[in-house]
C-alpha positions, 0 to 999 in steps of 0.5 A: 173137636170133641170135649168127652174122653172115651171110656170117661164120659160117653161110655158110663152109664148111671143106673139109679138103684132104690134099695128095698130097704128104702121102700121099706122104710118109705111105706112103713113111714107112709102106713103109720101116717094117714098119707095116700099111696101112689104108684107111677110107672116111668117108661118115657122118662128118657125120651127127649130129656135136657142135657146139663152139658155138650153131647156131640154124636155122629150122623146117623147112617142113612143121614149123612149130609154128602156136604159135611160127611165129617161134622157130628150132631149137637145134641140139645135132647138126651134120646132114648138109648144115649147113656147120658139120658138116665143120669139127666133125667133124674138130675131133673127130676132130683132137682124138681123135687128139691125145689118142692121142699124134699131133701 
């Protein structure tokens, strides 16, 4: 039985947007200190993220098992192109950088 709702949970998607302002005050803090600058370009970032709760997908065409044709997939990784994979990878993220002191 599968526990999401649709047009809930497997058809949101979270896309995390940093205002220019924010840039803004981040390098403005960033020049008046003597702090280095770094630039880092995340294109994998989603590429088999954890997932924080149950996602059930359907087999995939072409990798149906002729055994169980009914049964779905658990996923324990978030693959590229699942709408939950943007939201776990900067709930990691967030939390990896809490950890380390940033609030």
């Amino acid at each position: 039985m599968y526990t999401q709702q649709p047009g809930i949970e497997y058809n949101e998607t979270f896309s995390l947007v940093v205002k220019p302002v924010t840039i803004r005050a981040v390098l403005t803090l960033a020049f008046s200190k003597p702090w280095p600058i770094h630039q880092l370009d995340v294109k994998n970032a989603f590429f088999n993220r954890y997932l924080s709760e149950l996602v059930y997908m359907a087999q995939p065409p072409g990798f149906v098992d002729p055994k169980y044709p009914d049964h779905v997939c658990l996923l324990q990784w978030a693959p590229y192109g699942l709408k939950q994979a943007p939201r776990a990878w900067f709930l990691r993220f967030a939390a990896f950088l809490y950890s380390c002191g940033f609030i």
